[in-house]
N, C-alpha and C positions, 0 to 999 in steps of 0.2 A: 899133752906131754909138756911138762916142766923145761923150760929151757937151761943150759950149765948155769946162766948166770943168775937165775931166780930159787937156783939148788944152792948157790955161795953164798948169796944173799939174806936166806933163811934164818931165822936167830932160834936155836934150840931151843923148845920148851919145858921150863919147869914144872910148871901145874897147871891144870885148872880147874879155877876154884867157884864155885856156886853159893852165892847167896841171896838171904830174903833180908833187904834193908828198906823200912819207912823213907818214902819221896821227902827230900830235901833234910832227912834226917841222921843222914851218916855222919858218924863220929868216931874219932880212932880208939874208942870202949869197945869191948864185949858186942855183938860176934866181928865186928869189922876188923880192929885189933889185934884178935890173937889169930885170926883167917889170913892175914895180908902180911905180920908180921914175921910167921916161922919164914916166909918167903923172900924177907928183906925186901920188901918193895912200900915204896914212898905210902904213907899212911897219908898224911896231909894231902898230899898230891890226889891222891885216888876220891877225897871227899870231899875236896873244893870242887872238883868237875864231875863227882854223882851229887854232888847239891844241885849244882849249874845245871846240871842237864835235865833232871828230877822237878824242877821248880815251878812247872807248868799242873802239875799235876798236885791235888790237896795234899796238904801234911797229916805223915802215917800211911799214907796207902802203901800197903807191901809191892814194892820193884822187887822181880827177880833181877839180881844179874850176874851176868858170868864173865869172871877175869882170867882172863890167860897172863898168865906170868912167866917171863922169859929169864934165863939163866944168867943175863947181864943184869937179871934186879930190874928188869923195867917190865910194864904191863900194857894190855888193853884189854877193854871191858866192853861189853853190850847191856843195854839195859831191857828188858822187856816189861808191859806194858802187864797189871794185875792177873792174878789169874781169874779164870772164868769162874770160877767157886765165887770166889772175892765180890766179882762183878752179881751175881746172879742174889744171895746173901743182900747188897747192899738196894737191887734193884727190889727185893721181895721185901726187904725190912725187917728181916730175920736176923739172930746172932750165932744160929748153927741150922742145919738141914734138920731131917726127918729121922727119928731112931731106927723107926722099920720104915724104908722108903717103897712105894707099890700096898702098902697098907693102910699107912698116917700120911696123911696129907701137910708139909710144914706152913706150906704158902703157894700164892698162886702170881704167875707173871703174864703178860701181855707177851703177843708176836713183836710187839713193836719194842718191847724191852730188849728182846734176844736179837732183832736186826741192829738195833742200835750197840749192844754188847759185840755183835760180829762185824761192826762195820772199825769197831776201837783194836778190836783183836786182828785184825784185817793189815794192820800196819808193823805187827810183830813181823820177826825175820822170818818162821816157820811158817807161816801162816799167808805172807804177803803173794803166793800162786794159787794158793787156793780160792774158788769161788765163795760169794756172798752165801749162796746158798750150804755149801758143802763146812761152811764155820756153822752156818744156825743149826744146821744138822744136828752138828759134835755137839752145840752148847743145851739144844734139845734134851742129849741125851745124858749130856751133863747135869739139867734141871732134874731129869728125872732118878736119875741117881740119887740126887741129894734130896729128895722129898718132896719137887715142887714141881705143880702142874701150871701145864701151858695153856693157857686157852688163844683165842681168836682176840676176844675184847672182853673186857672186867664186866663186870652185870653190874 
């Protein structure tokens, strides 16, 4: 239970807002811009610290991230780490998945791709309770969705 004084404290929220911006590439253009601005909140302010925070990571890789925007015009954001498509796509060397996935084969991955995909995915907020195994799972099922088979080891 909330206590009175963490109920006073609270700053109402405006929105929140979801997007897909390239690491170390935001700019207050097109979608950052017109996303951040109906809201009156510091455009500059919001892409100097998703640069800063983004810059460990290659430029262009799509960040999700999500800004909560408060009613005084001011914001916080989280950044999350690619998604599993992205990762899986970049580990097979493909440019899109399978048309018919369970038929056509696009590409084939390694066990050791998917532990390593789940160990990156592993430090996202959603993700940071669940077990090593129960991520390669999802991303299994992820692979196979998009057209790509898992083996053991490459032949």
């Amino acid at each position: 239970m909330a206590t009175l004084k963490e109920i006073l404290t609270r700053r109402p929220v405006a929105a929140t807002i979801r997007l897909t911006v390239p690491a170390g590439g935001a700019k207050p253009a097109p979608p950052v811009g017109p996303a951040l601005g109906q809201y009156r909140l510091n455009l500059m302010a919001f892409c100097k610290d998703f640069n800063a925070r983004t810059q460990k990571y290659k430029p262009d890789t799509p960040m999700a991230v999500t800004i909560t925007a408060f009613q005084d015009n001011t914001f916080e954001f989280t950044v999350k780490s690619p998604s599993v498509t992205w990762y899986l796509k970049k580990a097979a060397g493909i440019e899109s998945g399978s048309s018919r996935p369970g038929h056509v084969t696009a590409s084939t991955v390694t066990l050791k791709h998917v532990y390593e995909i789940a160990k990156i995915k592993q430090s996202d907020p959603y993700c940071q309770y669940m077990s090593l195994e129960s991520i390669s799972k999802s991303i299994i099922g992820t692979a196979n969705s998009m057209g790509i088979k898992v083996q053991k080891e490459l032949d």
